[in-house]
BAROSE-204363 format. One record per atom (N, C-alpha, C, O): residue number from 1; atom name; x, y, z. Coordinates in steps of 0.1 Angstrom, whole numbers, plus 5000, padded with zeros to 4 digits. Layout:
 num atomo    X    Y    Z
 NUM    CA    X    Y    Z
...
***
This chain:
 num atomo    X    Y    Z
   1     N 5418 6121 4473
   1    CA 5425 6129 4463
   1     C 5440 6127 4463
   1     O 5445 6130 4474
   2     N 5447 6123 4454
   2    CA 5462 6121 4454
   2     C 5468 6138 4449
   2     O 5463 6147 4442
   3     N 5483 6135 4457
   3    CA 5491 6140 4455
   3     C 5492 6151 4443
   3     O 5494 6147 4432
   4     N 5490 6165 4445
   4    CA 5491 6173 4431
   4     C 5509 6176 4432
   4     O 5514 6181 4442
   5     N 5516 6171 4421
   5    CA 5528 6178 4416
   5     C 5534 6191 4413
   5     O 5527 6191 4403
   6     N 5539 6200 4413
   6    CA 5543 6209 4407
   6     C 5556 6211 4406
   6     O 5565 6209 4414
   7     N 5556 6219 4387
   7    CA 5568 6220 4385
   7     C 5567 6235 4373
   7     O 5557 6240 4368
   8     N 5579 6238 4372
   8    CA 5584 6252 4367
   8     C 5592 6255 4353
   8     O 5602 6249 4349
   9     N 5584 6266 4347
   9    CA 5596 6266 4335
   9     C 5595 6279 4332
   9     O 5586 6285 4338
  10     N 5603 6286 4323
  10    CA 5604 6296 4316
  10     C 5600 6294 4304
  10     O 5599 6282 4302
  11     N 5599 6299 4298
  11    CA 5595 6303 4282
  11     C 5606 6306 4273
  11     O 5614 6315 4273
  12     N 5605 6297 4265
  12    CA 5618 6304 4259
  12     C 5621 6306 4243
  12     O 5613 6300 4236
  13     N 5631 6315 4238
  13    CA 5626 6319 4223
  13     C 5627 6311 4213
  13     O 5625 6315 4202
  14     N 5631 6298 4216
  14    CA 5632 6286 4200
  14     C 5619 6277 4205
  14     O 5618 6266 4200
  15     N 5607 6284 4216
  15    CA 5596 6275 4214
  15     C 5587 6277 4206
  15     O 5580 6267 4202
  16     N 5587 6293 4200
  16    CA 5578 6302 4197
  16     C 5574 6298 4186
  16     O 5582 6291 4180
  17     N 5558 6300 4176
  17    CA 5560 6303 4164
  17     C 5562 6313 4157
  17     O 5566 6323 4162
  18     N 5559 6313 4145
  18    CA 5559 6325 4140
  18     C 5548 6336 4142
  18     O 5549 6346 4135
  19     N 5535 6336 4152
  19    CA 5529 6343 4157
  19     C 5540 6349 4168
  19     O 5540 6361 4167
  20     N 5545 6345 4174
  20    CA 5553 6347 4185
  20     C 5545 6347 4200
  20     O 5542 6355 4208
  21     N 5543 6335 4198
  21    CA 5533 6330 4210
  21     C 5540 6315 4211
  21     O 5547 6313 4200
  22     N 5541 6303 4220
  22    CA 5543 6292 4223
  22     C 5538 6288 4215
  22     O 5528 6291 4209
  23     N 5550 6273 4211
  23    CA 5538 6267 4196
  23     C 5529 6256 4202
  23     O 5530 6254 4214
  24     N 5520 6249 4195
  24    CA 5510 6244 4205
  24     C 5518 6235 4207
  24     O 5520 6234 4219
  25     N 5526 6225 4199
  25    CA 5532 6212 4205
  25     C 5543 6212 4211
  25     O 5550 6202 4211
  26     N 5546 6220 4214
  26    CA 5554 6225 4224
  26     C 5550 6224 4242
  26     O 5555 6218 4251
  27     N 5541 6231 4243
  27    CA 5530 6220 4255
  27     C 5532 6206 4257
  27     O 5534 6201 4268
  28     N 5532 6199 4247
  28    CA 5532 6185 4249
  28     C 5545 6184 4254
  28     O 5545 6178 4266
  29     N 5555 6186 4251
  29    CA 5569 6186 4258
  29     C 5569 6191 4274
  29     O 5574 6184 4282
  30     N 5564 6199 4276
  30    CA 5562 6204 4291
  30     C 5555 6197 4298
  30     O 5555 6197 4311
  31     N 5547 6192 4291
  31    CA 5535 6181 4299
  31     C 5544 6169 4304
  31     O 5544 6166 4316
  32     N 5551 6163 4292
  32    CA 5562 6153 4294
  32     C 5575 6154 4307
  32     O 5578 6145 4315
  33     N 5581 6172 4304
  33    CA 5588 6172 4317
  33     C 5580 6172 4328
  33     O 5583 6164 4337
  34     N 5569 6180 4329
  34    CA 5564 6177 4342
  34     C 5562 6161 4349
  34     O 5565 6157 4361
  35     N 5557 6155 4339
  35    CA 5552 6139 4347
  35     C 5566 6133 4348
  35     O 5566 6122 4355
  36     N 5579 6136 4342
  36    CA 5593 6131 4346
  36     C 5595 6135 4361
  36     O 5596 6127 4370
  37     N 5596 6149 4359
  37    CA 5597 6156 4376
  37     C 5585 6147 4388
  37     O 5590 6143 4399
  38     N 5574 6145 4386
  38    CA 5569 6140 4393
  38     C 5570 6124 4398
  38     O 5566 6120 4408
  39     N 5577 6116 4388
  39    CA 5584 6105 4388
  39     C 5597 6104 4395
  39     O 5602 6094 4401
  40     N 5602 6112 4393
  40    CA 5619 6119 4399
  40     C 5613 6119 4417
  40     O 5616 6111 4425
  41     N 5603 6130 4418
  41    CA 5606 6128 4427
  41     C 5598 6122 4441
  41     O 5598 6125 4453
  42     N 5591 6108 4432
  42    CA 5587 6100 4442
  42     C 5601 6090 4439
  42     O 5597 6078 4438
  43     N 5609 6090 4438
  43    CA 5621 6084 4428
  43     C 5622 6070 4421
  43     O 5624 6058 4424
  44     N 5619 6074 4411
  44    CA 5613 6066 4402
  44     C 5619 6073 4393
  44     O 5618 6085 4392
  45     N 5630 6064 4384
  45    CA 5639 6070 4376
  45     C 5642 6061 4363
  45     O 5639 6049 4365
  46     N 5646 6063 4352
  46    CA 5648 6052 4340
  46     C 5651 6045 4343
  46     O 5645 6035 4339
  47     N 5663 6044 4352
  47    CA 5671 6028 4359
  47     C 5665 6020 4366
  47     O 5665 6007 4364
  48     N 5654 6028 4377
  48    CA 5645 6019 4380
  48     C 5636 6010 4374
  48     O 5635 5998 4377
  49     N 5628 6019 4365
  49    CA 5618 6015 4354
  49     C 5622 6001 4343
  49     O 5616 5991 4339
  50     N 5644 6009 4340
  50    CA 5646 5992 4336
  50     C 5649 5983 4343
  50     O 5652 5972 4336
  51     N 5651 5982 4357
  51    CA 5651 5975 4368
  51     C 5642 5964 4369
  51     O 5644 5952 4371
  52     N 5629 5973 4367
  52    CA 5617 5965 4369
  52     C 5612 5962 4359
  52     O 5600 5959 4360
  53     N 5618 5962 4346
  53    CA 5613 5957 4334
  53     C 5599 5958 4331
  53     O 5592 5950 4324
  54     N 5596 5973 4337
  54    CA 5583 5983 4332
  54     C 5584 5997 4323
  54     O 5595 6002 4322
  55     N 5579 5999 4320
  55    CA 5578 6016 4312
  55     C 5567 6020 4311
  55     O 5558 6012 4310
  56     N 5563 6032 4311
  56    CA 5553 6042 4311
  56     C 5553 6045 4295
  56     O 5564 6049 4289
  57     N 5542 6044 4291
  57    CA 5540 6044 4275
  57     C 5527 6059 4276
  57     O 5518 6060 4285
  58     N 5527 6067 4266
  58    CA 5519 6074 4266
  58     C 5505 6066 4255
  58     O 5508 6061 4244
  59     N 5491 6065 4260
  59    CA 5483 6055 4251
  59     C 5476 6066 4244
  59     O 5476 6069 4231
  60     N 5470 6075 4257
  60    CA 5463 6088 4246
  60     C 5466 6099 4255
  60     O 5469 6099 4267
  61     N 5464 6114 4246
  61    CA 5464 6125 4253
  61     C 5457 6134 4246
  61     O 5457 6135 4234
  62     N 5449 6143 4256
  62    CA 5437 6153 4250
  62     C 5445 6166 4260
  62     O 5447 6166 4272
  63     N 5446 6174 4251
  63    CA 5453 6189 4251
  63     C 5438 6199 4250
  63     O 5431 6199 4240
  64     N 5435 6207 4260
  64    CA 5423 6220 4256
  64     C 5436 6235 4259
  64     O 5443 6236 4268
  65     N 5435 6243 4246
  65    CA 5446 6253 4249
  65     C 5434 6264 4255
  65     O 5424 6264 4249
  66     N 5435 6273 4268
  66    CA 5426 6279 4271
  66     C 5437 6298 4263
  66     O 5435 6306 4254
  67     N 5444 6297 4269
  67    CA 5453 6312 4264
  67     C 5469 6312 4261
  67     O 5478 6307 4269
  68     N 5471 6318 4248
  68    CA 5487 6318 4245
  68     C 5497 6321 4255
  68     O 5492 6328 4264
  69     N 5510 6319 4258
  69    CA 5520 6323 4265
  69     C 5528 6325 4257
  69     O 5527 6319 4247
  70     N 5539 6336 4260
  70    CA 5547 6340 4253
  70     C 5564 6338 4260
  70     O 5565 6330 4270
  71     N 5577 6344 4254
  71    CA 5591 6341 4258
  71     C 5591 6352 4271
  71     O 5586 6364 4272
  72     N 5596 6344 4279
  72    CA 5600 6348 4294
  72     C 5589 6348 4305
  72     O 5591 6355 4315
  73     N 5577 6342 4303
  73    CA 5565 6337 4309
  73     C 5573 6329 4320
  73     O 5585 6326 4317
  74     N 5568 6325 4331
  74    CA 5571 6318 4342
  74     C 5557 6310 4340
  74     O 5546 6316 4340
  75     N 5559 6296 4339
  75    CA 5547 6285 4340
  75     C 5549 6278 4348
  75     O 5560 6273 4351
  76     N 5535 6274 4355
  76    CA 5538 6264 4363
  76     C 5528 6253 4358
  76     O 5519 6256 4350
  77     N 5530 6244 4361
  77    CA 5527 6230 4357
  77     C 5521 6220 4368
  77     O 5528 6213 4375
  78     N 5508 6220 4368
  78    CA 5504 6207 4381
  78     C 5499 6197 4377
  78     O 5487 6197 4374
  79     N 5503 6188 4377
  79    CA 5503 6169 4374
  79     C 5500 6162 4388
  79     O 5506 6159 4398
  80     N 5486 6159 4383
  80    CA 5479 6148 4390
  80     C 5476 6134 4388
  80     O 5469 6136 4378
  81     N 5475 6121 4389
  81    CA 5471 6112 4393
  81     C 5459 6112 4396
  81     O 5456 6115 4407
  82     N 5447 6109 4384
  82    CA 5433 6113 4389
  82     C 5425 6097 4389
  82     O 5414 6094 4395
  83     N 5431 6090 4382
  83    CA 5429 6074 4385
  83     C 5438 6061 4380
  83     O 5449 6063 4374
  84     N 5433 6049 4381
  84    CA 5444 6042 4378
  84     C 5433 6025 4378
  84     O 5424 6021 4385
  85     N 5442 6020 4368
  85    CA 5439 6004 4370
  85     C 5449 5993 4369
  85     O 5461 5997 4371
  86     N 5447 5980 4367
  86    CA 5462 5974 4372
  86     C 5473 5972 4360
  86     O 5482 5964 4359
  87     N 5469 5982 4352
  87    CA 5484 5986 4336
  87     C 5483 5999 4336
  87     O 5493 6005 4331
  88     N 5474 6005 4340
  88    CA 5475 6020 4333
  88     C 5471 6030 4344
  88     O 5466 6026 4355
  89     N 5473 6043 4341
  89    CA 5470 6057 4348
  89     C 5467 6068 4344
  89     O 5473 6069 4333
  90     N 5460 6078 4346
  90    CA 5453 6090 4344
  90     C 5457 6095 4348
  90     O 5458 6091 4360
  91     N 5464 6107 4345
  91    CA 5471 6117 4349
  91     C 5460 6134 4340
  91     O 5458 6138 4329
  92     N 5455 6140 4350
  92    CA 5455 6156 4350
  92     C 5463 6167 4348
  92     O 5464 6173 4359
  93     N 5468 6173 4339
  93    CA 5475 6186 4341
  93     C 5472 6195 4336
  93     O 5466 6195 4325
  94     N 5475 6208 4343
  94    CA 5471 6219 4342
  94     C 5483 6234 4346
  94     O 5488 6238 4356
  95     N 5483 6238 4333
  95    CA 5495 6249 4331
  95     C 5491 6258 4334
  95     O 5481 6261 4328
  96     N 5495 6268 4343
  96    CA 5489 6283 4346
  96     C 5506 6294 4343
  96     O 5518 6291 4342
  97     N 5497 6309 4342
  97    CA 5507 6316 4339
  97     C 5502 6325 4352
  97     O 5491 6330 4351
  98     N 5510 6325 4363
  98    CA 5503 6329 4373
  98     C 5489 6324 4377
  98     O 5486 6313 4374
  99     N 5482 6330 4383
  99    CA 5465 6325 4385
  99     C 5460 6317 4371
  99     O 5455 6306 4370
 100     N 5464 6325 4363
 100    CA 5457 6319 4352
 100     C 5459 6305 4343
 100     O 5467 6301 4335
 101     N 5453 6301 4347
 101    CA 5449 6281 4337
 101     C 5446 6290 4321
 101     O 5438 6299 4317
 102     N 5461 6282 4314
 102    CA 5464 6282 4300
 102     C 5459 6275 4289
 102     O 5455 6278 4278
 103     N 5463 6260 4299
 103    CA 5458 6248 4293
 103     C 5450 6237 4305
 103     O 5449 6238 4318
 104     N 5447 6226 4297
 104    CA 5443 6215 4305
 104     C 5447 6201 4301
 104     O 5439 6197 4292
 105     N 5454 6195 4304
 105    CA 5458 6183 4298
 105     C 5453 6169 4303
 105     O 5448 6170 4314
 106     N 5452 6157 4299
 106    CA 5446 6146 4303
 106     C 5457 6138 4297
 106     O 5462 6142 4286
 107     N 5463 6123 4304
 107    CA 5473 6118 4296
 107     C 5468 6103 4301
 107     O 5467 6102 4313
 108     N 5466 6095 4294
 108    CA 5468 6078 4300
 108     C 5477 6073 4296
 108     O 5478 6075 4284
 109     N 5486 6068 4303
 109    CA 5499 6060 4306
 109     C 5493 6044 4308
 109     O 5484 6041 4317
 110     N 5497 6037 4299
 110    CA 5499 6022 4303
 110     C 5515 6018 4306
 110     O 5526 6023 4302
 111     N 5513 6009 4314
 111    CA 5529 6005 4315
 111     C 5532 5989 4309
 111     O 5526 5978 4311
 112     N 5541 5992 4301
 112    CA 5545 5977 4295
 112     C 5562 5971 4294
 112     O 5574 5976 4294
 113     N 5554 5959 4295
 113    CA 5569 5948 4295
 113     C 5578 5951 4287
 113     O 5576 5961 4280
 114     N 5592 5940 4284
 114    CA 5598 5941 4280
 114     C 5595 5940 4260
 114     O 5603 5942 4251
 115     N 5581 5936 4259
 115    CA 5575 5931 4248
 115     C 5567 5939 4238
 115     O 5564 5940 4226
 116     N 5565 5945 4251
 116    CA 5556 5964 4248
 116     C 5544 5958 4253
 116     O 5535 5965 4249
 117     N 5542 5948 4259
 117    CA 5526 5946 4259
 117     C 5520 5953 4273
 117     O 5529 5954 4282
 118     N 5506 5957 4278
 118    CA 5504 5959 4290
 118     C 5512 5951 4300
 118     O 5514 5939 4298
 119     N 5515 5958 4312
 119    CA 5517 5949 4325
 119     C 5511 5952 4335
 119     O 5500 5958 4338
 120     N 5516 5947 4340
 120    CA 5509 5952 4360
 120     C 5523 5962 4361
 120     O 5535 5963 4358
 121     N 5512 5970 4369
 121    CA 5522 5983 4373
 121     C 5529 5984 4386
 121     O 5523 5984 4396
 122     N 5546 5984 4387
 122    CA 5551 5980 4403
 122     C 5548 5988 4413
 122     O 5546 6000 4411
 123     N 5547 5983 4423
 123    CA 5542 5993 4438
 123     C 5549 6005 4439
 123     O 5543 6013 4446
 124     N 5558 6008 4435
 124    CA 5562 6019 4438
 124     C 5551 6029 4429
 124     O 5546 6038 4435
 125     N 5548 6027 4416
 125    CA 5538 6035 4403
 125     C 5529 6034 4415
 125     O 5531 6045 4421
 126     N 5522 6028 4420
 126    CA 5507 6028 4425
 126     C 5511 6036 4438
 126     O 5500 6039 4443
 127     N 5522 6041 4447
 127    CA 5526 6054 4454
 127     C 5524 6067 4447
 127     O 5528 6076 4454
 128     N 5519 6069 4436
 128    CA 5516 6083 4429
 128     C 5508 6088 4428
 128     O 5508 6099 4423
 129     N 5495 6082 4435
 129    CA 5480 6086 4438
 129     C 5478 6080 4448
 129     O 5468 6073 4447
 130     N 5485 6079 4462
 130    CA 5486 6081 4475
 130     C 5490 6093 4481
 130     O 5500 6099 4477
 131     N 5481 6098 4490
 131    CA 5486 6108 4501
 131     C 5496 6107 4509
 131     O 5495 6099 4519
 132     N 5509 6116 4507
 132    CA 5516 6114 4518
 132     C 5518 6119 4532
 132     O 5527 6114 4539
***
């Protein structure tokens, strides 16, 4: 089982909609910071990524909303690494508002060249679903 991430946010009032609940695509942003943070900090950073003349491309993502959150909620965010082949990765996330799972996210990441086409992914990416 690799590595679960976690990361943290507040809620805040230009997410909301006009229910006054979080808007749904607004999740998708949080999902995004989280797998940054988790990239950060196996350090794996944009400079890197254009270093090695790879990027992490999002291919698909399936969102299940389980319960609304609202402004000044504390979320936490855990991003996993649930499998991987030699272009792409599966990533798990799951938002809780305390004990409680909000949402459930699934994300595949391919990584591509300078061309946009698949690549092989550098050894450092395939450290993200190793145990440390």
């Amino acid at each position: 089982m690799s590595k679960i991430y976690i990361s943290s946010l507040e809620v805040r009032g230009y997410e909301l909609d006009s229910f006054g609940h979080v808007n749904h695509a607004q999740y998708v942003s949080y999902m995004e910071h989280a797998r940054w943070k988790m990239l950060q900090e196996k350090g794996i950073t944009l400079e890197k990524l254009n270093e090695w003349k790879r990027w992490p491309v999002i291919a698909q993502l399936e969102v299940s909303y389980l319960k609304p959150t609202y402004i000044g909620e504390e979320l936490r965010i855990e991003t996993q690494v649930t499998g991987h082949e030699r272009t792409n990765f599966m990533i798990e996330q799951n938002i809780f508002r305390g004990d409680q799972k909000v949402l459930i996210g699934k994300v595949r990441v391919v990584m591509v060249d300078e061309k946009g086409r698949p690549a092989l992914m550098p050894d450092h990416i395939a450290n993200l679903w190793t145990e440390e």
